[in-house]
MARBA-627318 format. One line per 5 residues: their letters; for each residue x, y, z of C-alpha. Coordinates in pm, whole numbers. Example, Ala and Ser with C-alpha at 12.3 -4.5 7.8 and 13.67 -1.06 7.14 Angstrom:
// residues 2
as = 1230 -450 780 ~ 1367 -106 714
//
This chain:
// residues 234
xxxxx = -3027 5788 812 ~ -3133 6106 679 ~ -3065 6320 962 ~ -2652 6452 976 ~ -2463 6259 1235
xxxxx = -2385 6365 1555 ~ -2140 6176 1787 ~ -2096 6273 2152 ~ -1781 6108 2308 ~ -1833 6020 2677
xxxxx = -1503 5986 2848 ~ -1525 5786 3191 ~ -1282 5863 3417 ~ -1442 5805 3728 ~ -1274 5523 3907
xxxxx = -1103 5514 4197 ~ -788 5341 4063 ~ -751 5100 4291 ~ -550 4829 4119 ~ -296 5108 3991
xxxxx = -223 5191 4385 ~ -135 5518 4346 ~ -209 5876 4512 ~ -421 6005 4265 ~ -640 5920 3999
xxxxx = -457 5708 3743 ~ -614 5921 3432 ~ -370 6213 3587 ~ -70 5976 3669 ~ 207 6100 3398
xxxxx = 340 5883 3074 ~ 652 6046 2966 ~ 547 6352 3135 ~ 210 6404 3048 ~ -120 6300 3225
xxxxx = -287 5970 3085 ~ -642 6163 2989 ~ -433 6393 2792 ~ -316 6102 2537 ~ -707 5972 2541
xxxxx = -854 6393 2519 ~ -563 6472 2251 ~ -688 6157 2042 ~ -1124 6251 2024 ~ -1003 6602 1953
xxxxx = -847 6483 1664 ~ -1081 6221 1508 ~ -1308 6378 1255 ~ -1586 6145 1351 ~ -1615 6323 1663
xxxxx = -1795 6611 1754 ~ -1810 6680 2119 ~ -1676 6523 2458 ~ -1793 6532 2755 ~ -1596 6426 3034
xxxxx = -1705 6135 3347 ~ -1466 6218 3666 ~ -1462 6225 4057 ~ -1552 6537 4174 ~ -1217 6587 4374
xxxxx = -1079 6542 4022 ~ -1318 6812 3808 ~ -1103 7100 3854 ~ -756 6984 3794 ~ -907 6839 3430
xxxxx = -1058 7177 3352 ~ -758 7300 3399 ~ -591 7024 3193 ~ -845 7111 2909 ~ -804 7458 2929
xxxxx = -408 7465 2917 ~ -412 7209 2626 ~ -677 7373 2428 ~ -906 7088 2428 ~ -1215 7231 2216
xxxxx = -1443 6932 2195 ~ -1444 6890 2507 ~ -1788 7082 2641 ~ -1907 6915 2965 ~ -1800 6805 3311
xxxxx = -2016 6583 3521 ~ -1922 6352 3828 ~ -1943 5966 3792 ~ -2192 5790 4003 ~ -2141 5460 4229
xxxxx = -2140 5163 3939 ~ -2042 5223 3576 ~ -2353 5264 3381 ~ -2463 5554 3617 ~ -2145 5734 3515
xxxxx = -2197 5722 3164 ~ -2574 5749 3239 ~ -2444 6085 3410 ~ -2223 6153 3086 ~ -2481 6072 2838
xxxxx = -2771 6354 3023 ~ -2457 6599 2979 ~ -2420 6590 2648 ~ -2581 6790 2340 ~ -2952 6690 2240
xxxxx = -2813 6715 1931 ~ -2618 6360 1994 ~ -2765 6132 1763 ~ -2494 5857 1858 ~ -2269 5810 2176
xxxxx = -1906 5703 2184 ~ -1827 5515 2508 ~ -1457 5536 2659 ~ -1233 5434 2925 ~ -1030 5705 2990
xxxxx = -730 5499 3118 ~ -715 5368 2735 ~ -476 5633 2629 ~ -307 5443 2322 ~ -635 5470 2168
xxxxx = -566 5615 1769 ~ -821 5907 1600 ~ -802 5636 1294 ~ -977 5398 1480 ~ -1219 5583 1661
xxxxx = -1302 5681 1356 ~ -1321 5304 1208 ~ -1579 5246 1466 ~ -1796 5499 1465 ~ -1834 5479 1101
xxxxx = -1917 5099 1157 ~ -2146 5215 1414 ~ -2332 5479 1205 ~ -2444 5165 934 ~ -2482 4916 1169
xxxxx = -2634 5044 1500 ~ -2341 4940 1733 ~ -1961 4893 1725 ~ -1670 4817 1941 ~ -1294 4800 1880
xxxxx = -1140 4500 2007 ~ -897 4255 1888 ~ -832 3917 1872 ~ -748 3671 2183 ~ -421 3559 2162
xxxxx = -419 3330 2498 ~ -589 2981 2532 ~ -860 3033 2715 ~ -1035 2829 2967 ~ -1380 2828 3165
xxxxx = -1349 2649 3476 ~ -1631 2566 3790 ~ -1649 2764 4094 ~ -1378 2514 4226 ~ -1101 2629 3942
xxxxx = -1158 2303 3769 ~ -1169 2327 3373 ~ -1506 2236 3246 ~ -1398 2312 2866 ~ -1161 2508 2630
xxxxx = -1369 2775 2378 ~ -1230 2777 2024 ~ -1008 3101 2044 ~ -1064 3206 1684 ~ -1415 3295 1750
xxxxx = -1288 3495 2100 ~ -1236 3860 2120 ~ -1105 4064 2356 ~ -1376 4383 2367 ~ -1186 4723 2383
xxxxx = -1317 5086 2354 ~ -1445 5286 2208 ~ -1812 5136 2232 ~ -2014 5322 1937 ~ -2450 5307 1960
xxxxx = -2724 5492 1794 ~ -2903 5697 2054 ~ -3172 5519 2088 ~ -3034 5186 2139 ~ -2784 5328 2394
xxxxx = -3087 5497 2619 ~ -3296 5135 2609 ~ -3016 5015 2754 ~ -2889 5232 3030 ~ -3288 5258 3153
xxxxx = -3252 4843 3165 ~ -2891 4829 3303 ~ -2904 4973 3641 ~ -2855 4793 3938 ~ -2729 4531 3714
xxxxx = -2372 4612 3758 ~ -2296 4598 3370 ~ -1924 4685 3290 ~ -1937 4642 2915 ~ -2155 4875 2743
xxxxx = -2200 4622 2461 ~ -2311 4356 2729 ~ -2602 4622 2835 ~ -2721 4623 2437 ~ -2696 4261 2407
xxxxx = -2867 4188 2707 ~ -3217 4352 2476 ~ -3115 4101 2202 ~ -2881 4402 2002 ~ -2567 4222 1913
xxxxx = -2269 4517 1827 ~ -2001 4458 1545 ~ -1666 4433 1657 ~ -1388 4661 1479 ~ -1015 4533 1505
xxxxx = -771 4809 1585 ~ -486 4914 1422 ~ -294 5027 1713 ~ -242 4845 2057 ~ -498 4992 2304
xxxxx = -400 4816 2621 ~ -600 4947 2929 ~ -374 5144 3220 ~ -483 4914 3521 ~ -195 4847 3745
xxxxx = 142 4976 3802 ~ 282 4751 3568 ~ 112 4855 3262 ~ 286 5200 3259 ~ 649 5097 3126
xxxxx = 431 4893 2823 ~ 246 5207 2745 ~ 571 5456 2747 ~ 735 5232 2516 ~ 436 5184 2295
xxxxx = 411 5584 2251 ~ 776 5625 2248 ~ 781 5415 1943 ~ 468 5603 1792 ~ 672 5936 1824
xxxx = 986 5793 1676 ~ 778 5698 1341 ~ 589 6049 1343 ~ 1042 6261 1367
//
């Protein structure tokens, strides 16, 4: 493309954290004493690929992360908008927030806070040849597909299976066709919205584990992951 890349990161952190069954929002719950967005902010700040964030939240959350983005010098970051009642009218919400400049849009959970800058980077450069890009990885379970009943109707091959993570990567225009298609649909994959107009995204395997923060569980698994990370980095 002859025009210079622009990539706006749209961080959703809208949920209501339900599974996790906590008191607040699990994006602020501390891992080894720091909020969870802070681990997801602290990686887009420093991937080079990036050039802005804007930041998807609950309105009763918006001050407490300004403050969070303030105190840890978080320059990328440059907007603040609320989420709305299904997914793709959050990031609907995050995409009219950022700059007009945004020629592509990085889509990402902000409860995925073991997310690298090296691979955010790996997709979005996939994304800025191809159109579209997610990271994911490989399915390591069988898997089966069973009727409504639970019955097992058939096994997929699980080398052709992979397990879709984020960051989701799309030109602009791609990304806009299919938020204006997606809503009432209640999408929760932003590649399933772009493959639902026949636009099929390339999946980028991660270096790192990237496991999303859901329930109370996950938090030991995450600790340990970035404990290990800052024992290679002393």
């Amino acid at each position: 493309m002859s025009e210079k890349p622009f990539v706006s990161a749209v961080i959703v952190a809208a949920g209501n954290s339900t599974r996790m069954s906590c008191y607040v929002s699990k994006q602020l719950i501390p891992l080894l004493g720091e909020p969870v967005i802070s681990y997801t902010l602290k990686a887009f700040e420093a991937a080079s690929s990036i050039d802005e964030v804007v930041i998807v939240c609950r309105k009763v959350d918006m001050d407490t992360l300004k403050e969070l983005v303030n105190s840890y010098g978080f320059h990328k970051v440059k907007a603040f908008t609320v989420g709305g009642s299904e997914r793709s009218e959050s990031v609907k919400n995050g995409v009219m927030a950022a700059s007009e400049s945004a020629t592509h849009f990085a889509i990402h959970d902000g409860a995925r806070a073991l997310v690298t800058p090296d691979d955010i980077n790996k997709v979005v450069s996939e994304a800025l040849l191809t159109g579209g890009a997610t990271l994911g990885a490989p399915v390591t379970d069988t898997i089966k597909i069973v009727d409504k009943e639970g019955v097992i109707t058939s096994t997929p091959d699980r080398s052709r299976l992979m397990a879709v993570q984020t960051p989701q990567v799309f030109e602009r225009e791609i990304y806009l066709k299919a938020l204006k298609n997606a809503k009432g649909k209640g999408f929760t994959d932003d590649c399933a919205m772009v493959e639902q107009m026949g636009f099929f995204p390339k999946i980028v395997i991660g270096d790192s584990p990237n496991i999303k923060l859901t329930t109370q569980a996950d938090i030991p698994m995450a600790e340990s992951i970035l404990k290990k990370r800052q024992e290679r980095e002393i």
